[in-house]
C-alpha positions in Angstrom: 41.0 73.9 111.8 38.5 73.7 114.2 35.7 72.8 111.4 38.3 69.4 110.1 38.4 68.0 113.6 34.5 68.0 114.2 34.4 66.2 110.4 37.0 63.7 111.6 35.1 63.1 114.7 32.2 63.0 112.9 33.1 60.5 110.5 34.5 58.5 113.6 31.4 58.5 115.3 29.7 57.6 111.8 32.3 54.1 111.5 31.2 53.4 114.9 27.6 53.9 114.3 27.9 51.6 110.9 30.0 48.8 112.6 29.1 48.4 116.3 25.2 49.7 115.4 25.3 52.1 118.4 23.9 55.5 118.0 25.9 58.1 119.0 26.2 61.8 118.2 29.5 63.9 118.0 27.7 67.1 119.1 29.1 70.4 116.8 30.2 73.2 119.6 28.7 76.7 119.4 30.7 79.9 119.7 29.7 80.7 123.5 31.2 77.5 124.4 34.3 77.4 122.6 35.0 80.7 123.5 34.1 79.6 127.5 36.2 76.4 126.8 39.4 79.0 125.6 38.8 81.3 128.5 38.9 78.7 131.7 41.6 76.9 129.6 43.4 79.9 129.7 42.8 80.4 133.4 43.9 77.5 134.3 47.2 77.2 132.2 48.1 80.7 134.3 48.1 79.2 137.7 49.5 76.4 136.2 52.2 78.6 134.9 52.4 80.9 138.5 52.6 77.5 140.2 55.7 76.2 137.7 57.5 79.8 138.1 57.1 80.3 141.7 57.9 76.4 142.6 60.7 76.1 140.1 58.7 72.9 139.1 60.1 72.4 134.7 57.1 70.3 133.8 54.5 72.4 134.8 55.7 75.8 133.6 55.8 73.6 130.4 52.6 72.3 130.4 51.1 75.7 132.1 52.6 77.5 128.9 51.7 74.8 126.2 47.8 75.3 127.9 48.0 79.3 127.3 49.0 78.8 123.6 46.1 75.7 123.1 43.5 78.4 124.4 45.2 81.8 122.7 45.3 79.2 119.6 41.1 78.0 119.8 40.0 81.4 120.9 41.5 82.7 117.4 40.0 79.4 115.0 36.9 80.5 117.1 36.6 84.4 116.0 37.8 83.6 112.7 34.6 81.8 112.4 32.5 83.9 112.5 
Protein backbone atom coordinates (compact mmCIF):
# COMPACT_ATOMS: atom_id res chain seq x y z
CA UNK A 1 0.00 0.00 0.00
CA UNK A 2 2.59 1.91 1.06
CA UNK A 3 4.73 1.17 -2.28
CA UNK A 4 1.30 2.52 -4.71
CA UNK A 5 1.17 5.84 -2.97
CA UNK A 6 5.05 6.69 -3.38
CA UNK A 7 4.28 5.54 -7.36
CA UNK A 8 1.34 7.94 -7.44
CA UNK A 9 3.32 10.65 -5.92
CA UNK A 10 5.88 9.87 -8.04
CA UNK A 11 4.16 10.09 -11.11
CA UNK A 12 2.71 13.42 -9.67
CA UNK A 13 5.77 14.87 -9.17
CA UNK A 14 6.85 13.45 -12.76
CA UNK A 15 3.43 15.60 -14.49
CA UNK A 16 4.76 18.48 -12.64
CA UNK A 17 8.25 18.10 -13.73
CA UNK A 18 7.05 17.56 -17.57
CA UNK A 19 4.46 20.54 -17.48
CA UNK A 20 5.63 23.36 -15.19
CA UNK A 21 9.64 22.29 -16.06
CA UNK A 22 10.42 22.47 -12.26
CA UNK A 23 12.64 19.78 -10.80
CA UNK A 24 11.36 18.26 -8.00
CA UNK A 25 11.99 14.95 -6.21
CA UNK A 26 9.27 12.89 -4.29
CA UNK A 27 11.92 11.39 -1.89
CA UNK A 28 11.09 7.25 -1.25
CA UNK A 29 11.07 6.85 2.76
CA UNK A 30 13.29 4.32 4.45
CA UNK A 31 12.23 1.85 7.18
CA UNK A 32 13.81 3.79 10.24
CA UNK A 33 11.71 6.62 9.31
CA UNK A 34 8.50 5.16 8.61
CA UNK A 35 8.73 3.21 11.54
CA UNK A 36 9.71 6.71 13.59
CA UNK A 37 6.82 8.40 11.64
CA UNK A 38 4.30 5.37 13.06
CA UNK A 39 5.69 5.63 16.57
CA UNK A 40 5.36 9.59 17.36
CA UNK A 41 2.05 9.23 15.34
CA UNK A 42 1.06 6.85 17.71
CA UNK A 43 2.17 8.96 20.61
CA UNK A 44 0.53 11.64 19.79
CA UNK A 45 -2.94 10.10 18.81
CA UNK A 46 -2.76 8.73 22.72
CA UNK A 47 -2.76 12.03 24.38
CA UNK A 48 -4.98 13.01 21.94
CA UNK A 49 -7.12 10.20 22.92
CA UNK A 50 -6.36 10.84 27.08
CA UNK A 51 -7.24 14.46 26.28
CA UNK A 52 -10.82 13.42 24.37
CA UNK A 53 -11.66 10.72 27.31
CA UNK A 54 -10.77 12.75 30.24
CA UNK A 55 -12.35 16.17 28.68
CA UNK A 56 -15.45 14.48 27.32
CA UNK A 57 -14.38 16.41 24.10
CA UNK A 58 -16.33 13.83 20.84
CA UNK A 59 -14.04 15.13 18.15
CA UNK A 60 -10.93 14.54 19.60
CA UNK A 61 -11.36 11.03 21.05
CA UNK A 62 -12.38 10.62 17.34
CA UNK A 63 -9.59 11.96 15.73
CA UNK A 64 -7.09 10.68 18.80
CA UNK A 65 -8.44 7.06 17.80
CA UNK A 66 -8.54 7.42 13.89
CA UNK A 67 -4.49 8.63 14.53
CA UNK A 68 -3.78 5.23 16.59
CA UNK A 69 -5.26 3.03 13.80
CA UNK A 70 -3.31 5.40 10.81
CA UNK A 71 0.05 4.55 12.82
CA UNK A 72 -1.00 0.68 14.05
CA UNK A 73 -1.99 0.55 10.13
CA UNK A 74 1.77 2.08 8.54
CA UNK A 75 3.73 0.39 11.18
CA UNK A 76 2.29 -2.98 9.73
CA UNK A 77 2.65 -2.00 5.56
CA UNK A 78 6.15 -1.00 7.06
CA UNK A 79 7.27 -4.64 8.60
CA UNK A 80 5.58 -6.34 5.85
CA UNK A 81 8.11 -4.82 3.75
CA UNK A 82 10.70 -6.09 4.64
Amino acid sequence: MLDKLYTIMDTACNWGNKNWGTSIRFPKPIKKSIVFSAFSSGIISSALLIYGIFFNKKWVLLFGGLGIISSVFIFRQSVKKA
